[in-house]
C-alpha positions as a Markdown table, in Angstrom:
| # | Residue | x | y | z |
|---|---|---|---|---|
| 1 | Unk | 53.6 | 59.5 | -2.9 |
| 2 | Unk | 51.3 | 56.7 | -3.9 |
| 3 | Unk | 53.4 | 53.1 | -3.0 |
| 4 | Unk | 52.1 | 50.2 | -5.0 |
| 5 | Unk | 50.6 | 48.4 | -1.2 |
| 6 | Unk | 48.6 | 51.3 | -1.7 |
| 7 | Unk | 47.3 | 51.2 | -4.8 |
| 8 | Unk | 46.7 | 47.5 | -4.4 |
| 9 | Unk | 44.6 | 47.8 | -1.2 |
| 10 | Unk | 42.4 | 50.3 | -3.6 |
| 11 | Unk | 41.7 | 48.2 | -6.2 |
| 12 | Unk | 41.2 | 45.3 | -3.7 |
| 13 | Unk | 38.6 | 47.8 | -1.8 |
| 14 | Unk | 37.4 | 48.6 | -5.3 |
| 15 | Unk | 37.2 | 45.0 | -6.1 |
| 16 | Unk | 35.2 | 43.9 | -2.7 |
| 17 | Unk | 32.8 | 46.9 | -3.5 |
| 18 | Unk | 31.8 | 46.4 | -6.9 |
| 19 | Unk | 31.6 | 42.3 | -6.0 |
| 20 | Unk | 30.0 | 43.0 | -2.9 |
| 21 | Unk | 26.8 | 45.3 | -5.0 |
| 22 | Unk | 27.1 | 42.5 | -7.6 |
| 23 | Unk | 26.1 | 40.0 | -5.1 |
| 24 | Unk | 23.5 | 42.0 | -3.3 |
| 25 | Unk | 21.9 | 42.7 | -6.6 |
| 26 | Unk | 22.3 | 38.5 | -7.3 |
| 27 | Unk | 20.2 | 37.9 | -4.1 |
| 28 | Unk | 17.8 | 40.7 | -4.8 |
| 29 | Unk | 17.2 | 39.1 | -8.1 |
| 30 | Unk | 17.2 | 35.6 | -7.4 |
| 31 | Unk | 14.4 | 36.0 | -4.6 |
| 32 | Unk | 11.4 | 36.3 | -6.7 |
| 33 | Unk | 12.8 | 33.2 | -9.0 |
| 34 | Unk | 13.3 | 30.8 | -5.8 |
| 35 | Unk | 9.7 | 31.6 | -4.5 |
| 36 | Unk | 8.4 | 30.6 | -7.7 |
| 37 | Unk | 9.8 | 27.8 | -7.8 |
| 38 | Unk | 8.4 | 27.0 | -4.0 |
| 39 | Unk | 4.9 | 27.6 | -4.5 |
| 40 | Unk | 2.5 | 27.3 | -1.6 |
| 41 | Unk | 0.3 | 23.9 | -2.5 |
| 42 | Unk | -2.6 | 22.8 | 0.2 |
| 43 | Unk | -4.5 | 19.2 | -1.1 |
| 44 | Unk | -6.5 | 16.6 | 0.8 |
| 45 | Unk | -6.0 | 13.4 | 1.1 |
| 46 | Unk | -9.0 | 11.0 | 1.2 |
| 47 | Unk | -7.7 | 7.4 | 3.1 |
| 48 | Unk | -10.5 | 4.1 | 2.3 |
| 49 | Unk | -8.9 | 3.3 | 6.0 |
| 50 | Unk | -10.3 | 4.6 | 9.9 |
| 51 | Unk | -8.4 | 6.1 | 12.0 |
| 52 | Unk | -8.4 | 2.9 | 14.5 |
| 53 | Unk | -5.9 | 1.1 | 12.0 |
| 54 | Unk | -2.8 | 3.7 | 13.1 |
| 55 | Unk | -0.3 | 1.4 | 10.7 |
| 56 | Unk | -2.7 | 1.3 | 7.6 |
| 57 | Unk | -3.7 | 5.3 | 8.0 |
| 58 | Unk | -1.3 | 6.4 | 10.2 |
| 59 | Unk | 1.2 | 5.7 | 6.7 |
| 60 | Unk | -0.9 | 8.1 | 4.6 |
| 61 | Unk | -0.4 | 10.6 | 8.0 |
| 62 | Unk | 3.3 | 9.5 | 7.7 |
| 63 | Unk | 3.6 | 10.5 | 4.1 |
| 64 | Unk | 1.9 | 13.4 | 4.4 |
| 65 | Unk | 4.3 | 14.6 | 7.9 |
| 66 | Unk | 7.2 | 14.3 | 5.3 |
| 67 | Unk | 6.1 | 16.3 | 2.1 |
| 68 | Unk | 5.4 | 18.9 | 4.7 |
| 69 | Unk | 8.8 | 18.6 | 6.4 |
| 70 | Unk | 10.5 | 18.5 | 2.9 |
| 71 | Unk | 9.6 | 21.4 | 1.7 |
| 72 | Unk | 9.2 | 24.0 | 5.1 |
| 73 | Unk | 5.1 | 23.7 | 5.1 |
| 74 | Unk | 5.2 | 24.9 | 1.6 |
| 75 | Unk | 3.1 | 21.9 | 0.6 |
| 76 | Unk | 0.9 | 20.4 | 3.0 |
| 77 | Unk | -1.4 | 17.8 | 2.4 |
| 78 | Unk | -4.0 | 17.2 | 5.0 |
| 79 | Unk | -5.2 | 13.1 | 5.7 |
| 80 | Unk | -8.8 | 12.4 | 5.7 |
| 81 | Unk | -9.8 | 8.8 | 7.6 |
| 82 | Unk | -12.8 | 6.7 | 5.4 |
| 83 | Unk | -16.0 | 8.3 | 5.8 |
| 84 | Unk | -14.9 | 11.9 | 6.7 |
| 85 | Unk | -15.2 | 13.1 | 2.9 |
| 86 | Unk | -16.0 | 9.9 | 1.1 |
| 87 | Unk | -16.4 | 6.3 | 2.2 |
| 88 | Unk | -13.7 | 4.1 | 2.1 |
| 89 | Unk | -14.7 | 2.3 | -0.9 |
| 90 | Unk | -14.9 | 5.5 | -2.9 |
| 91 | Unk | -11.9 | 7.0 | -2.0 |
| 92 | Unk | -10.2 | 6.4 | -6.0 |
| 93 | Unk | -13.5 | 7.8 | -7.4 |
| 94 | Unk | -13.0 | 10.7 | -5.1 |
| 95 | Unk | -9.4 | 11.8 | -6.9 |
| 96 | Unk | -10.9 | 10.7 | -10.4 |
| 97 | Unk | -13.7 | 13.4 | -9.8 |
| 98 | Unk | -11.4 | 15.7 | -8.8 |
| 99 | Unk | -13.2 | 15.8 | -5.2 |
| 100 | Unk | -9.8 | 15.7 | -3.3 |
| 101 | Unk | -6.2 | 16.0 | -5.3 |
| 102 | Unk | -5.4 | 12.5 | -3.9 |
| 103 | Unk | -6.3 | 9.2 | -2.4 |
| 104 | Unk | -4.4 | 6.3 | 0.0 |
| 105 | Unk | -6.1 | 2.9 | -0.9 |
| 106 | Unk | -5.8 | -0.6 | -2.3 |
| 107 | Unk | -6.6 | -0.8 | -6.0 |
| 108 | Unk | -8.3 | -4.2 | -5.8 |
| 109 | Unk | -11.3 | -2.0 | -4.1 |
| 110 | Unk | -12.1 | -1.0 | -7.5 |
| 111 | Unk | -11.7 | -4.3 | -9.5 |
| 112 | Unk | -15.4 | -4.0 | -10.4 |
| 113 | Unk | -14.4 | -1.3 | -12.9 |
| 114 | Unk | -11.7 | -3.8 | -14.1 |
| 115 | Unk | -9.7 | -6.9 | -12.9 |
| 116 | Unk | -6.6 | -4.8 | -13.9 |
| 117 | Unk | -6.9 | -2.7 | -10.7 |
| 118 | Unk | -6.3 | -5.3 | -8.7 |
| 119 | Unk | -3.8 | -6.6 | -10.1 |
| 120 | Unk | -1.3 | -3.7 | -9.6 |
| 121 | Unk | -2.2 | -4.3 | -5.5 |
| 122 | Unk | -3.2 | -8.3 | -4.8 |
| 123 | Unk | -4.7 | -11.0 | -6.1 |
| 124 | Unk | -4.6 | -14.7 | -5.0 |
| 125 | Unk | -1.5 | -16.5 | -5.3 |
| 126 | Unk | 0.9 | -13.5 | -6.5 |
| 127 | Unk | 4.3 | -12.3 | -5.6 |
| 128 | Unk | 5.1 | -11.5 | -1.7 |
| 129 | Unk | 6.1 | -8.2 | -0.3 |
| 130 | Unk | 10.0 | -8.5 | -1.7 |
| 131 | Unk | 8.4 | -9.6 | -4.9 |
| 132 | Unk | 6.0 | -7.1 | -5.5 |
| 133 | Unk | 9.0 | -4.2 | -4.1 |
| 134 | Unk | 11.2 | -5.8 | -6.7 |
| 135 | Unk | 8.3 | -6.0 | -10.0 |
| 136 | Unk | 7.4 | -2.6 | -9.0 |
| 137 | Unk | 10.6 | -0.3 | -8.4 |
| 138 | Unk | 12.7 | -2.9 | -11.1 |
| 139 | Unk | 10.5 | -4.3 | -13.3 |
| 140 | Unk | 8.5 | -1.5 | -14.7 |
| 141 | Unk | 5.2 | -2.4 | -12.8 |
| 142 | Unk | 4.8 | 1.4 | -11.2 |
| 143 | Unk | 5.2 | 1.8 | -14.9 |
| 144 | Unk | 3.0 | -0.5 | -16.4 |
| 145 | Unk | 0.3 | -0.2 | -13.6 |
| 146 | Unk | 0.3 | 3.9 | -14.7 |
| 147 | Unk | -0.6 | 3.3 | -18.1 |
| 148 | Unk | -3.4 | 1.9 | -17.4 |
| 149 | Unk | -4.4 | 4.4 | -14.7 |
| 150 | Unk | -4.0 | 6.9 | -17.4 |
| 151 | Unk | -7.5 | 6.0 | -18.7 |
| 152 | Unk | -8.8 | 6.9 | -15.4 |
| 153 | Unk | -7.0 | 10.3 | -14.9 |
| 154 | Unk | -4.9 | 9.0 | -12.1 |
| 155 | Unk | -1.1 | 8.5 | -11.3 |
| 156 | Unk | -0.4 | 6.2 | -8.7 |
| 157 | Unk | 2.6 | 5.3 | -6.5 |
| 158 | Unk | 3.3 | 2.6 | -3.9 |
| 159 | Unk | 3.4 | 3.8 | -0.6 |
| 160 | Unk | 2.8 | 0.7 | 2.1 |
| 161 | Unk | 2.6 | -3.1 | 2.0 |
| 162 | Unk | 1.4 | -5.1 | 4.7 |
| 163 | Unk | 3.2 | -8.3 | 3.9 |
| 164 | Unk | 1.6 | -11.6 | 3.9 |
| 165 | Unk | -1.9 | -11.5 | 5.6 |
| 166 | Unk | -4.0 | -14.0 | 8.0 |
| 167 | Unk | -6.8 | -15.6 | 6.2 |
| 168 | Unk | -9.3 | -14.2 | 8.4 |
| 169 | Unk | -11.4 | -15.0 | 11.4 |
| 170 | Unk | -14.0 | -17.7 | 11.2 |
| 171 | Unk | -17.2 | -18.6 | 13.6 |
| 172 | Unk | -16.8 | -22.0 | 12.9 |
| 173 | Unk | -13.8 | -24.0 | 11.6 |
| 174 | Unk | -13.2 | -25.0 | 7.6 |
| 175 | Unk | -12.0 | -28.4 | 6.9 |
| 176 | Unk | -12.8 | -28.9 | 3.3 |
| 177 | Unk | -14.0 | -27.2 | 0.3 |
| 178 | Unk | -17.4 | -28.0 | 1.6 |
| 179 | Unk | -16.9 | -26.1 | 4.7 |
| 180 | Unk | -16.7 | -23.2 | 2.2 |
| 181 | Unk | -20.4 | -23.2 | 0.5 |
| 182 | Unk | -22.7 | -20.5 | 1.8 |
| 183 | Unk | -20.2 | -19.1 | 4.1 |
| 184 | Unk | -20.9 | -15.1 | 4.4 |
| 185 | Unk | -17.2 | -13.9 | 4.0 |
| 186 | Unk | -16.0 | -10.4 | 4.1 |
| 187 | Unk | -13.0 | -10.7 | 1.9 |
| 188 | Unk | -11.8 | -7.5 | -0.4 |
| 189 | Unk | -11.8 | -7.2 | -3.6 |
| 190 | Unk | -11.1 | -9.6 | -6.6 |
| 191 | Unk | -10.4 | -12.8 | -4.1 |
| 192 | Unk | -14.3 | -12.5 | -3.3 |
| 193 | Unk | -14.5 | -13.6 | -7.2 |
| 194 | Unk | -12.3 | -16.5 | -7.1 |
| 195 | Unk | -14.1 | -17.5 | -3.3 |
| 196 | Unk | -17.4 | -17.3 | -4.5 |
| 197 | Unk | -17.0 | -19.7 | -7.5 |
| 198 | Unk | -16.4 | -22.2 | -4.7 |
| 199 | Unk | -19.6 | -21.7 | -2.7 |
| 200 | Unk | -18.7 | -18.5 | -0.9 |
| 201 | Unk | -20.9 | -15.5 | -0.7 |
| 202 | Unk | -18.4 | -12.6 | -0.6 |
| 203 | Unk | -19.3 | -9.6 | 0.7 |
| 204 | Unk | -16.9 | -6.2 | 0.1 |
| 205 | Unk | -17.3 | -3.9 | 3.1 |
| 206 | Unk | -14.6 | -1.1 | 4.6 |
| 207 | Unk | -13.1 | -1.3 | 7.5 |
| 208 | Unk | -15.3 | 0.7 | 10.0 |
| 209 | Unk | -17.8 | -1.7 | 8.7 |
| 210 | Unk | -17.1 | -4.8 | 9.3 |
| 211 | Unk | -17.2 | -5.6 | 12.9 |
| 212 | Unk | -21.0 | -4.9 | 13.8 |
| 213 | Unk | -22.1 | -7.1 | 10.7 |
| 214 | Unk | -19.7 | -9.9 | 12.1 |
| 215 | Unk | -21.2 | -9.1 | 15.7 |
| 216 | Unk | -24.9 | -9.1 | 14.2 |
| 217 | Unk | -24.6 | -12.5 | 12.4 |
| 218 | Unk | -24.6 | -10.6 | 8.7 |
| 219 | Unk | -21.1 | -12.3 | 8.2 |
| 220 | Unk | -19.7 | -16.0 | 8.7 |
| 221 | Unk | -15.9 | -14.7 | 8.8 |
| 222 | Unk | -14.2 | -11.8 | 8.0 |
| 223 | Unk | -10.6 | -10.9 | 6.6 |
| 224 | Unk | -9.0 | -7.8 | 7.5 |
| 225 | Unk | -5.1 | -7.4 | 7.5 |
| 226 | Unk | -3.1 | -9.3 | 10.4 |
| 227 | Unk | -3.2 | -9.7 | 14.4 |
| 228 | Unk | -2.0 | -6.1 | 14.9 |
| 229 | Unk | -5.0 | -4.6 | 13.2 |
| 230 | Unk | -7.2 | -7.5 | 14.0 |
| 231 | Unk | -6.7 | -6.8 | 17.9 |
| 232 | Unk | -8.0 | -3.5 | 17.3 |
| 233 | Unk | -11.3 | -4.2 | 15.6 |
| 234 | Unk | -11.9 | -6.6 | 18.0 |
| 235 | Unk | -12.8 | -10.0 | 16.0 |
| 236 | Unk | -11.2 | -12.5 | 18.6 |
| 237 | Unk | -14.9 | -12.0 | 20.7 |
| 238 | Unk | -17.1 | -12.6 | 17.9 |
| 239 | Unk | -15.2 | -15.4 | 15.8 |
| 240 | Unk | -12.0 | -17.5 | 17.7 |
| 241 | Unk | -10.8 | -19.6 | 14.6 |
| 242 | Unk | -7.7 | -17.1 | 13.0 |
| 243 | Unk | -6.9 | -18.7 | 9.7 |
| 244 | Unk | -3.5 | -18.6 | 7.8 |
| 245 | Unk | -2.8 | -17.7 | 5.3 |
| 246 | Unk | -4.1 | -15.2 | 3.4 |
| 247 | Unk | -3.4 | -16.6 | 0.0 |
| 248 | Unk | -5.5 | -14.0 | -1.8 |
| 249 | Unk | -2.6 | -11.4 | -0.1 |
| 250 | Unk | 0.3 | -12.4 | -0.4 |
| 251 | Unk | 2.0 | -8.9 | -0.7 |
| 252 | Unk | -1.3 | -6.0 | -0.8 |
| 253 | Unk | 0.4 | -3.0 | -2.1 |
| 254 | Unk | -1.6 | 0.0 | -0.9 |
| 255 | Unk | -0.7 | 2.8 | -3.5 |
| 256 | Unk | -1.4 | 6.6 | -3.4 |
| 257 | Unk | -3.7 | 8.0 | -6.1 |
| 258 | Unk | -3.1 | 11.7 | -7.6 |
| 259 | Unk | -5.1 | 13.6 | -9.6 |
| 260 | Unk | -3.0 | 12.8 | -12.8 |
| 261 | Unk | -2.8 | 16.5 | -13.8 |
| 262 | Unk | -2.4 | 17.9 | -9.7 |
| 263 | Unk | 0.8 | 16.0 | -9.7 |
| 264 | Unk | 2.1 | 16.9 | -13.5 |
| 265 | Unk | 1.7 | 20.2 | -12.6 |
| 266 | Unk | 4.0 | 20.3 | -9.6 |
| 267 | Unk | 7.5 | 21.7 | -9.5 |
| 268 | Unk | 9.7 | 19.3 | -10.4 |
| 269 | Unk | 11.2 | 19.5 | -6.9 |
| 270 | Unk | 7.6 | 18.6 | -5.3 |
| 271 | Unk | 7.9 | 15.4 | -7.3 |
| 272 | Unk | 11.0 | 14.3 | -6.3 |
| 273 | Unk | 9.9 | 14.8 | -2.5 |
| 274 | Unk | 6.5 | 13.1 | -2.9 |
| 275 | Unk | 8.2 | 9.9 | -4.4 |
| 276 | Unk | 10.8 | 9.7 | -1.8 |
| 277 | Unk | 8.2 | 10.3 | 0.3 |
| 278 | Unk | 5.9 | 7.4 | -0.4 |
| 279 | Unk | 8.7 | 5.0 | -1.0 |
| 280 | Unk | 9.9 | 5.8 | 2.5 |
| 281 | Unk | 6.0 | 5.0 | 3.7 |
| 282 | Unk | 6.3 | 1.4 | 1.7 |
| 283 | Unk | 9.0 | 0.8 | 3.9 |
| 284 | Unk | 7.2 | 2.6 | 6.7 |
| 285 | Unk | 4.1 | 0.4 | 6.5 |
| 286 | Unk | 5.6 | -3.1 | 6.3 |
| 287 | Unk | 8.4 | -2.6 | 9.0 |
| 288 | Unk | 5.5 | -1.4 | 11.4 |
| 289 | Unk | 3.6 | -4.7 | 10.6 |
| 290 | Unk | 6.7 | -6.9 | 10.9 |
| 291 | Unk | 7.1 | -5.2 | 14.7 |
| 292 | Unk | 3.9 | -5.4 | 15.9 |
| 293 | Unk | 2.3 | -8.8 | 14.7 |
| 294 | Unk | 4.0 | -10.9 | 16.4 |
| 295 | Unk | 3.3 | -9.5 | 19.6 |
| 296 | Unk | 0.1 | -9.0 | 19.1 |
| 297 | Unk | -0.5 | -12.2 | 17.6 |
| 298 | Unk | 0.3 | -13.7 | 21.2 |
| 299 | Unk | -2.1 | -11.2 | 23.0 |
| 300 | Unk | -4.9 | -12.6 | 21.0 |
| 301 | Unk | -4.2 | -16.2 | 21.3 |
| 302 | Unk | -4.0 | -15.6 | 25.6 |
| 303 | Unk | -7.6 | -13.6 | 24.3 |
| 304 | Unk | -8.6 | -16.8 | 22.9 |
| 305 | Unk | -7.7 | -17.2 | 19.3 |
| 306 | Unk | -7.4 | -20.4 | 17.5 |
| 307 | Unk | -5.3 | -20.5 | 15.3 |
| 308 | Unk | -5.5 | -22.7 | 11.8 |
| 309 | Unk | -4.0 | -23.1 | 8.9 |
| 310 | Unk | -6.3 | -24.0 | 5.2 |
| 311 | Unk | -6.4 | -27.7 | 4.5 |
| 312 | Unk | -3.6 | -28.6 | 1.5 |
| 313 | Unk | -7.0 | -29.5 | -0.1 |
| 314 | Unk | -8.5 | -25.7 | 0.1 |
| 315 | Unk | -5.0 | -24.2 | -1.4 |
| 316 | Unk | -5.2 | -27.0 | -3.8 |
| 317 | Unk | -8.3 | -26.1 | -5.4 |
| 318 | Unk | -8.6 | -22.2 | -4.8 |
| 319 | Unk | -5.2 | -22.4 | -6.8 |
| 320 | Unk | -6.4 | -24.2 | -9.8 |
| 321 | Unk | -9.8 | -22.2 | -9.7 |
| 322 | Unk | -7.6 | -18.7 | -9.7 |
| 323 | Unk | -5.9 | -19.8 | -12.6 |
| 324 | Unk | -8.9 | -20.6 | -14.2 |
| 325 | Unk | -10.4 | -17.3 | -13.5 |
| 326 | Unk | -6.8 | -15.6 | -14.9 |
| 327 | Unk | -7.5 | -17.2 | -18.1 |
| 328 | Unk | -11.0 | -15.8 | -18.5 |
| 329 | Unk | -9.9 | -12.4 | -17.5 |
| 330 | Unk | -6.9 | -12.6 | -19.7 |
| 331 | Unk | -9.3 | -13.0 | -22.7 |
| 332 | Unk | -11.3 | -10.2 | -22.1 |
| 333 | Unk | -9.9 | -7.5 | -20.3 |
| 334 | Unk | -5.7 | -6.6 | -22.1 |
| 335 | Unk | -4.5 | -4.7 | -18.9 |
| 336 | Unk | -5.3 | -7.4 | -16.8 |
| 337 | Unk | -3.3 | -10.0 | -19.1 |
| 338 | Unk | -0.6 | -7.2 | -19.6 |
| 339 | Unk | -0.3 | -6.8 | -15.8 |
| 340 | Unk | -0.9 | -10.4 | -14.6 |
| 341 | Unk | 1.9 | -11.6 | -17.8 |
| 342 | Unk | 4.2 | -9.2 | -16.3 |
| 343 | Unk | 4.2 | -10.3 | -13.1 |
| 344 | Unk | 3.9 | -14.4 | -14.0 |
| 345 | Unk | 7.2 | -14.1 | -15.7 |
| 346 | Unk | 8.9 | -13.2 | -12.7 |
| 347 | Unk | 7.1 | -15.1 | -9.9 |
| 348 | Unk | 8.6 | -18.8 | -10.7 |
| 349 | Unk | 12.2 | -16.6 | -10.7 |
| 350 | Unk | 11.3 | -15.4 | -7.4 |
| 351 | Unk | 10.0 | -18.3 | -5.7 |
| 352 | Unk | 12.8 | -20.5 | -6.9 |
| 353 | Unk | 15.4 | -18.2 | -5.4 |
| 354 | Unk | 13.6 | -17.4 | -2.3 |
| 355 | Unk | 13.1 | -21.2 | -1.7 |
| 356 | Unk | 16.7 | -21.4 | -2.0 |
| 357 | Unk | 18.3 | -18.7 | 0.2 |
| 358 | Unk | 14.8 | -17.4 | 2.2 |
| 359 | Unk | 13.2 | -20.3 | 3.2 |
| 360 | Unk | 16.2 | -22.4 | 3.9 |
| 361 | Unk | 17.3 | -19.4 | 6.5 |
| 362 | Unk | 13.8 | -19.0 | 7.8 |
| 363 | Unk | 13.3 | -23.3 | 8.2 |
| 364 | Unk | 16.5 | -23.4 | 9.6 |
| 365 | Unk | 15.9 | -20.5 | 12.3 |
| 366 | Unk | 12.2 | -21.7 | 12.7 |
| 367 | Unk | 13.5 | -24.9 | 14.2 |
| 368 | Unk | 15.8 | -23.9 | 16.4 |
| 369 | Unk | 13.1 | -21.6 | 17.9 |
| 370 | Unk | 11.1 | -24.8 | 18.3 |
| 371 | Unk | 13.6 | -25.8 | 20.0 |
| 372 | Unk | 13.8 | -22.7 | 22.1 |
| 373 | Unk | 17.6 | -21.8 | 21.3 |
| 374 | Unk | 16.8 | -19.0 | 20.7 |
């Protein structure tokens, strides 16, 4: 005789059997769908950056260690230092030609091809890091900055900031606007522009570059990034005067460059990665400054440094010449007004409120450091 326990451990049996094939066959058949989606991806990243700078391209590296991470060594992307594939001035071109699949560099590098690239990165007297974090990820400059890219078959994201830069290193000192005229400067990018409409003879080289032409007399000063990668290259034995600040950086944003169609035609899971990815290397890049300058800033100083700050009267008047140079680029070139109006309508906001809660903090803190209480 059959009881009904029985019968209702058979059909439970039954039950398990059928749900337990059910599933095997769900597996079996979702295998092939789930590798799809994961395809294997290898690219190469150029950097306009040498290996020395281990903040500035040890980001890219940093990046690159967590797409790989992310998605189990499915899609690796391999880090190239300046001069390796390309030089470090060419390292945009290099994605736009299709050379590599991607690039970590400053856009005001390629401001020669028009202002508007520099604009998206740093130009003189523009928003700070936390200003340029906040027009980017909240005020539609990513955006903004893309559309104009698009022209150039390029997407771009930020990944790194260095925060507010020195104003380089100088044989001799500079007093006045005088002091500027004929002075051989390496300075990047679109402040060169605004320098040399003062007297200054810019001169735009990589970083590799720049310390023999200090060391053989081709260049007056140079402008890199800040003490940390300043100690590195070694300027302090060449030039001792350290200026601050650099007003033509207030808040570089380094971006990376994609092939425009390379990153369209990832899974939608490979974007998602790559921008947490390079938004964790923005943070990445400016917390790494904001550690190691300040030490090193007092390593150079016992090395010899001297350190300066530009005359009210230099600020004064490379101010009032930028602005003159906005308004002539504003006329002829629409993404640079586009980008430079986007950014002007929030930097008086952002100053204003900074000057209210930031610099009232830092002031107050500064001076009771001065009076070393703390």
């Amino acid at each position: 005789m059959t009881t009904k326990t029985t019968l209702g451990r058979r059909a439970f049996l039954s039950r398990a059997s059928v749900g337990g094939a059910a599933a095997a066959a769900g597996a079996t058949l979702a295998a092939p769908a789930i590798a799809q989606e994961s395809p294997t991806i290898n690219w190469r990243m150029t950097s306009s950056f040498p290996k020395s700078t281990d903040t500035l391209y040890g980001t890219g590296e940093y990046f690159c260690k967590l797409v790989e991470e992310a998605t189990d060594g499915k899609f690796r992307i391999q880090s190239f230092s300046a001069g390796e594939i390309v030089g470090g001035l060419q390292a945009a071109d290099a994605v736009s030609d299709g050379t590599v699949e991607m690039a970590h560099t400053v856009g005001y590098y390629y401001w020669g091809k028009d202002p508007a690239w520099a604009v998206g990165s740093a130009i003189p007297f523009s928003l700070n890091y936390r200003g340029m974090n906040a027009w980017n990820y909240f005020g539609g400059g990513i955006e903004l900055y893309n559309e104009f890219l698009d022209q150039y078959g390029l997407y771009a994201l930020p990944a790194g900031n260095t925060g507010v830069q020195m104003g380089g290193w100088f044989r001799n000192e500079i007093n006045t606007v005088a002091d500027l005229r004929g002075l051989k400067f390496r300075v990047g990018g679109f402040a060169g522009y605004v320098l040399e409409r003062l007297g200054v003879v810019p001169q735009q080289l990589a970083g590799g570059d720049i310390y023999p032409a200090l060391e053989k007399g081709t260049l007056d000063a140079v402008e890199f990034t800040g003490p940390y990668d300043d100690e590195k290259l070694g300027f302090v034995k060449v030039a001792p005067y350290y200026y601050s600040p650099g007003f033509w950086e207030g808040g570089p944003t380094v971006h990376l460059f994609f092939g425009k169609d390379k990153f369209e035609a990832l899974p939608d899971s490979y974007k998602a990665i790559v921008r947490a990815a390079a938004r964790a290397a923005d943070n990445f890049m400016i917390g790494s400054y904001d550690w190691n300058n300040p030490r090193a800033l007092m390593r150079l100083v016992q090395e010899g440094a001297q350190i300066r700050t530009f005359s009210p009267e230099i600020m004064s008047a490379l101010f009032d010449e930028s602005n003159a140079v906005y308004a002539e680029m504003a006329e002829k070139h629409e993404w640079f007004k586009k980008l430079w109006d986007s950014i002007t309508e929030f930097r008086s906001d952002h100053y204003t409120y900074t000057q209210l809660v930031d610099f009232q903090y830092d002031y107050s803190m500064m001076q009771l450091n001065g009076q070393n209480r703390l």
